[in-house]
C-alpha positions in Angstrom: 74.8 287.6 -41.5 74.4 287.1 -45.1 76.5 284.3 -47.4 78.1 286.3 -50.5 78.9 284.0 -52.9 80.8 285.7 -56.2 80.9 283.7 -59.6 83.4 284.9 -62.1 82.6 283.4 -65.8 85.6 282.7 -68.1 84.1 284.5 -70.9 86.3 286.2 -72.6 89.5 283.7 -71.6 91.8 281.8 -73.8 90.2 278.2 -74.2 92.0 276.2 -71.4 92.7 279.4 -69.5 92.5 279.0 -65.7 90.2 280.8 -64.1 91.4 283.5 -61.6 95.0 284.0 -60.2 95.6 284.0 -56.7 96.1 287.8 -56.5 92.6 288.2 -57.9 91.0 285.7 -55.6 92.6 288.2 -52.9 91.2 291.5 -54.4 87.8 290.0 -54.6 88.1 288.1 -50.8 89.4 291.9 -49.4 86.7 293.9 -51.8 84.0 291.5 -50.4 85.1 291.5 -46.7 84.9 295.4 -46.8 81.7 295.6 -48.3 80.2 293.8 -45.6 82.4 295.9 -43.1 81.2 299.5 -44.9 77.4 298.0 -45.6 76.4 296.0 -42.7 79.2 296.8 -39.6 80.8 293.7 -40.2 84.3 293.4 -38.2 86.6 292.2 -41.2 88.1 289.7 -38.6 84.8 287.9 -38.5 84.6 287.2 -42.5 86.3 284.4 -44.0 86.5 282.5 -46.9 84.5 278.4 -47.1 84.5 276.0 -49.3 81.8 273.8 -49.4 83.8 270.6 -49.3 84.7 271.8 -45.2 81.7 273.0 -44.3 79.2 271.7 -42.3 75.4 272.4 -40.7 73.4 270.6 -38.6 75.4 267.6 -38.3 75.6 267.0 -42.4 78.0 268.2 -44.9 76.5 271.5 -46.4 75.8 269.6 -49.9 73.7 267.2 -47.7 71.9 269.4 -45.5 70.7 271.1 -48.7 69.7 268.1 -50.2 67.6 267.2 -47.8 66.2 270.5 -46.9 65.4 270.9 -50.8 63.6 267.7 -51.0 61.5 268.8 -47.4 60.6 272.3 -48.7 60.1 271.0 -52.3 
């Protein structure tokens, strides 16, 4: 399955402004899960959000694993 990842710019906030509230962190996390579900047959149940700080592959913490596989491939 694919990795969606959604960046929101604060262009057009006040300076200082934080960036999204948590209601619109949930209307993009339910808009997301549902595209999947519509596009690819994806079980909504099955989609969930990460962040990068709790995630691991192959062993590494993600930010490692692409580390190294950047500096293998590059």
């Amino acid at each position: 399955m694919p990795i969606v990842t959604i960046q929101v710019t604060r262009e057009g906030t006040a300076p200082g402004a934080a960036s999204l509230t948590a209601e619109e962190k949930a209307a993009l996390i339910k808009g997301s899960s549902e595209l999947l579900r519509d596009v690819l047959g994806k079980p909504l149940e099955s989609t969930f959000e990460v962040d990068t700080d709790n995630w691991g592959w192959g062993g590494v913490p993600v930010q490692e694993f692409r580390r190294r596989r950047t500096t293998q491939t590059g």
